[in-house]
C-alpha atoms as one frame of an Amber mdcrd trajectory, in Angstrom:
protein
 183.845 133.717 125.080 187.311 133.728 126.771 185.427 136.130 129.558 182.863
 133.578 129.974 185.282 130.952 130.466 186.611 132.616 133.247 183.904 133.159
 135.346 182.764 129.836 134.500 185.961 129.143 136.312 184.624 131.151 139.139
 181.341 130.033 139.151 182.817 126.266 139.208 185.320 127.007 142.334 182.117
 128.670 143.820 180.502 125.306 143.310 182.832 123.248 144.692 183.472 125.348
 147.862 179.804 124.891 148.136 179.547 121.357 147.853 181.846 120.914 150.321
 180.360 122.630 153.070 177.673 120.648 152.561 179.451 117.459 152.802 180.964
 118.991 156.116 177.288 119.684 157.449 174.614 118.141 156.180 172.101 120.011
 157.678 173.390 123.527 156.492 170.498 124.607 154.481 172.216 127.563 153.367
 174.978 125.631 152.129 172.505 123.832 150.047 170.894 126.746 148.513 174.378
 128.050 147.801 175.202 125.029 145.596 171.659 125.613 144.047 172.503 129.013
 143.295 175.833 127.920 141.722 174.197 125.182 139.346 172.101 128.287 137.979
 175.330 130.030 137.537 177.090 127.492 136.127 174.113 126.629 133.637 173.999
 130.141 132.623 177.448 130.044 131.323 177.138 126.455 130.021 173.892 127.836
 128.030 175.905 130.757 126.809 178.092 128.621 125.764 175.933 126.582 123.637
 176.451 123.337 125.855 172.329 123.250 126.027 172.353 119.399 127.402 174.954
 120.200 130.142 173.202 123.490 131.060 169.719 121.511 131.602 171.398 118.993
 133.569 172.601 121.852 136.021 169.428 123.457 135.811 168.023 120.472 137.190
 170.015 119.056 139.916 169.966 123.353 140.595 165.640 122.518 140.849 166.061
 119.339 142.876 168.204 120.360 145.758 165.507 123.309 145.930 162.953 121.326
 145.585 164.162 119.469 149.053 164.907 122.987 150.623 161.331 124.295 149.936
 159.932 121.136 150.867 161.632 121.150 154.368 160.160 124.540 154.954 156.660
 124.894 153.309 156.594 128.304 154.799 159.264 129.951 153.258 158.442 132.291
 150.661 162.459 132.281 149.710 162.442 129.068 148.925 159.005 128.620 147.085
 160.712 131.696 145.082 164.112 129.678 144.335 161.790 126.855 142.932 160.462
 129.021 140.502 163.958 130.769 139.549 164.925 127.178 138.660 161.655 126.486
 136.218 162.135 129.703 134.769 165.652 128.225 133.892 164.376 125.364 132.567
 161.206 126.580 130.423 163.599 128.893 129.011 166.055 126.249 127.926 163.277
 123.317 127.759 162.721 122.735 123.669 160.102 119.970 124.101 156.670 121.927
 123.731 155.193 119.276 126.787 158.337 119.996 129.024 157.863 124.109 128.164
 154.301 123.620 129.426 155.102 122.233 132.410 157.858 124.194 133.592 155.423
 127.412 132.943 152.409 125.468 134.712 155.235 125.498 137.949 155.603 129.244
 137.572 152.480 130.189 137.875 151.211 128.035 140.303 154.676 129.795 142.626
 153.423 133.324 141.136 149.918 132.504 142.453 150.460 131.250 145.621 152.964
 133.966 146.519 150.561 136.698 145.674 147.964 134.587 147.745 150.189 134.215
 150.544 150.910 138.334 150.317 154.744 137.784 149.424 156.464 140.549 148.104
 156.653 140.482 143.909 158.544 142.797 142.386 157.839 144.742 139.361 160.144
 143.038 137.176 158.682 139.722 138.774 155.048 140.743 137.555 156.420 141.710
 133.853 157.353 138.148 133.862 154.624 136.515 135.315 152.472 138.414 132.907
 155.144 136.894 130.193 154.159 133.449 131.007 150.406 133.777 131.491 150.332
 135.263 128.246 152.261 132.217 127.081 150.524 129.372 128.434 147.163 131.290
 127.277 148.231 130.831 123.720 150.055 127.443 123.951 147.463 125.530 126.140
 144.301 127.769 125.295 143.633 128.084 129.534 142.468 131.726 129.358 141.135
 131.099 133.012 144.585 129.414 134.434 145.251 132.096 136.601 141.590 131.276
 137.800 142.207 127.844 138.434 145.354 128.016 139.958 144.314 130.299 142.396
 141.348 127.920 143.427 143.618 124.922 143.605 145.488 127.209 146.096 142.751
 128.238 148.419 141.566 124.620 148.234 144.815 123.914 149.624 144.301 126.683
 152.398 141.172 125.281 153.471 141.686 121.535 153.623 142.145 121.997 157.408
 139.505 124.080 158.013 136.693 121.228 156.038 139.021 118.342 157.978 137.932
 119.933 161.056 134.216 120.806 159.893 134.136 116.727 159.208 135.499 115.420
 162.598 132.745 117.876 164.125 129.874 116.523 161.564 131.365 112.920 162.777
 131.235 113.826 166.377 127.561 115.140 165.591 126.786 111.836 164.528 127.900
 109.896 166.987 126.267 111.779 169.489 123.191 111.709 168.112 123.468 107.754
 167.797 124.695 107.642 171.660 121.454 109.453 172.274 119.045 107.187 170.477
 120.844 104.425 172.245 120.478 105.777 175.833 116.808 106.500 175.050 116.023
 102.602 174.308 118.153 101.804 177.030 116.210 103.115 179.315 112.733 102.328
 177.695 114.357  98.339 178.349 114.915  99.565 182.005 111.839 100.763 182.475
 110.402  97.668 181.126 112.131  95.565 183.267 111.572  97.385 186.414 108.161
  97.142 185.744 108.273  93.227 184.983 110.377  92.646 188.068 107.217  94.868
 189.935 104.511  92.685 188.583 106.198  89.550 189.077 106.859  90.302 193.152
 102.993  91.616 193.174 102.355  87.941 191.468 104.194  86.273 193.663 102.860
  87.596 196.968  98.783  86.762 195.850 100.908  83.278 195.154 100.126  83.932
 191.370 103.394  81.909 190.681 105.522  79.798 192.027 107.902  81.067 194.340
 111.353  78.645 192.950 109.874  80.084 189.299 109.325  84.133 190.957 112.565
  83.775 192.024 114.877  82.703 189.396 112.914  85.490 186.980 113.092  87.914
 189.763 116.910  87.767 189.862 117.523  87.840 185.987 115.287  90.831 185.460
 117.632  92.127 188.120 120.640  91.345 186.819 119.892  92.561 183.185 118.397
  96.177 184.784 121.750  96.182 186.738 123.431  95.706 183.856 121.124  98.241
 181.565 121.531 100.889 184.386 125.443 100.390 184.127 125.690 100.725 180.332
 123.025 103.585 180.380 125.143 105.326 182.955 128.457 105.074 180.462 126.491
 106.047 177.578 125.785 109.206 179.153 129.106 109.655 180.261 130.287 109.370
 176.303 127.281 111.491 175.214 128.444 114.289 177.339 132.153 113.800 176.160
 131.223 113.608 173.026 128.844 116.858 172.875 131.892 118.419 174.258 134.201
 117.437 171.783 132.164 119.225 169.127
């Protein structure tokens, strides 16, 4: 006990050297994990120690700050590994059969995505993680967890990949509906041009009324100038759009 209590002292000046870099630089990540790594260390002794309620909080304030670390770099296999040092803490200490669960639900998922990502486990590291599938299989009755978790992860790994398929599939769409569009625009053009034909023949056998030719002359010009126009953009979008995909 008396040996414990001394590097507890250790452990604690550790801590506090830590902590202080951290208040000196904010943005020291290492500093961070270092006062992570202490709060294990300290909760280690304070669990030895029988102090169960002081080691958890450590544990966890240990599990927050890397939490924050592995959050602030996704990519970091270290980190994503530091996360699951911290659960393995907890579900060790955890007495609460719902809190146990969880913590070991953590694990695995870490275990699974690491091994998915191609991180390097280490023997010892496997022993374990065959420890706690072995555990949650008889505590929670998932025989296929390691199944699941490892779907959940490649889910993950593919979100942008069906993102992307859908913004095509949109595109598709859209392109498809410029189409139709430019298609009845010009069936409207060719309708008018045709109205605006008959309606000069008409007026030249004196069929109508020039004043009356006239005014219906000039709209059926004005909406064919205006069809031609928005047929003209629509085919610029169409294009775009085709590209796009």
């Amino acid at each position: 006990m008396r040996e414990n209590q001394g590097v507890f002292i250790i452990y604690q000046r550790s801590l506090q050297i830590s902590e202080a870099r951290t208040l000196a630089d904010p943005s020291n990540a290492r500093a961070h994990r270092d006062v992570a790594g202490s709060l294990n260390n300290v909760g280690e002794i304070q669990a030895a120690q029988g102090n169960a309620s002081a080691a958890l909080r450590s544990y966890q304030q240990s599990l927050q700050t890397h939490e924050a670390l592995a959050l602030a770099d996704p990519s970091s296999a270290e980190a994503q590994r530091d996360v699951m040092v911290s659960h393995v803490n907890l579900w060790q200490l955890a007495t609460p059969r719902a809190e146990k669960i969880h913590h070991a639900l953590q694990i695995n998922r870490i275990f699974t995505e690491l091994e998915t990502r191609g991180a390097h486990i280490s023997l010892d590291d496997c022993g374990f993680w065959a420890r706690i599938k072995q555990w949650l299989n008889e505590n929670t009755g998932l025989a296929t967890l390691t199944t699941i978790g490892l779907v959940l992860v490649l889910l993950t790994a593919l979100l942008p990949a069906l993102m992307a398929t859908a913004n095509t599939l949109l595109f598709q769409s859209q392109a498809e509906k410029l189409t139709e569009r430019e298609q009845d625009l010009a069936q409207t053009f060719r309708k008018h041009l045709a109205a605006t034909d008959t309606l000069a023949a008409d007026r030249e056998r004196n069929m109508v009324t020039h004043p009356v030719a006239a005014v219906v002359i000039v709209e059926a010009d004005r909406t064919a100038a205006v069809l031609a126009e928005e047929f003209a953009e629509r085919a610029v979008m169409s294009r775009q759009s085709l590209k796009e995909t």
